[in-house]
C-alpha positions in Angstrom: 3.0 18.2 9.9 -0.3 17.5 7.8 -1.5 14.4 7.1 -3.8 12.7 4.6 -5.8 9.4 4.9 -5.5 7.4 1.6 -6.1 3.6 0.4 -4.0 1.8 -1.6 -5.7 -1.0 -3.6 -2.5 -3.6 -4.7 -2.5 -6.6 -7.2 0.3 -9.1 -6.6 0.7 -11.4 -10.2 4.4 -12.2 -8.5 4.6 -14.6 -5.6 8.6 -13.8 -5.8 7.2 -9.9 -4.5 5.3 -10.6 -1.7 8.2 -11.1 1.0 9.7 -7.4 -0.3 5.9 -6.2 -0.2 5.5 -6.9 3.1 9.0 -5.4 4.4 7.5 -2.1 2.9 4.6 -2.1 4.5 6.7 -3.0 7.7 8.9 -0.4 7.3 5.8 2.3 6.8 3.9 0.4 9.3 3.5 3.8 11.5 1.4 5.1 8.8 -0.6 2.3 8.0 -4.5 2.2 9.5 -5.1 -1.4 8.6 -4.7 -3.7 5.9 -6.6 -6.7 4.4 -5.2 -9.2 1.9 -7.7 -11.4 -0.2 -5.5 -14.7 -1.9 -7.3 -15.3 -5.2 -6.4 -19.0 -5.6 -8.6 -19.3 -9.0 -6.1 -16.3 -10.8 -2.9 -17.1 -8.7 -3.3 -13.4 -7.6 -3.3 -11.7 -4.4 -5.3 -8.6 -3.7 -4.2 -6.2 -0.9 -6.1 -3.2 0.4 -4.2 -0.8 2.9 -5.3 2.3 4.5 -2.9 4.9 5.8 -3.0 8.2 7.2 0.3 9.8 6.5 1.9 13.0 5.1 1.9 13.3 1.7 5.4 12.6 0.4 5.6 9.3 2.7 2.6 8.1 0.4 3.6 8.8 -2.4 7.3 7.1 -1.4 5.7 4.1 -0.2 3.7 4.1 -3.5 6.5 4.6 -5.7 8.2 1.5 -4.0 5.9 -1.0 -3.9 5.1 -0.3 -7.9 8.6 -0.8 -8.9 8.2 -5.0 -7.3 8.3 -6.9 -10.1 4.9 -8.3 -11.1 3.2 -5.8 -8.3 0.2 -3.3 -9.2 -1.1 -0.4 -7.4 -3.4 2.8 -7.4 -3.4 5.5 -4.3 -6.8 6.9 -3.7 -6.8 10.0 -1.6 -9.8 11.1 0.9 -10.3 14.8 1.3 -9.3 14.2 4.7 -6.2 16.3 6.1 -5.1 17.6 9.4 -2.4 18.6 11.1 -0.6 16.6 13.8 
């Protein structure tokens, strides 16, 4: 199975989204490299970088997912990495 390493960069503007967030990642957390979360008290926002190495459909479901939380942004960026497993 091949693999890809990716980051996802993810806003959270919803406090209500963050206990569903972080069942997500849980549930993906075989996939997941690390993860940091920066709370930006001045905006009430939370910023959330994760980096994965994964196969290519489980990014893209995890993705998917986390943008359909209600007041939750994110963007996938994929390294040219890929190898097989």
């Amino acid at each position: 199975m091949e693999t890809r390493v990716a980051v996802m960069s993810i806003i959270v503007e919803n406090p209500d989204s963050v206990e569903a967030l972080n069942a997500l990642l849980h549930t993906f957390s075989e996939y997941v490299i690390g993860r940091m979360g920066i709370p930006y008290r001045d905006k009430n926002i939370k910023l959330i970088s994760v980096a994965v190495d994964a196969p290519q459909n489980e990014i893209s479901a995890l993705s998917g997912k986390i943008g359909k939380l209600s007041g939750v942004s994110i963007k996938t960026a994929y390294s040219g990495v890929i190898s097989s497993e």
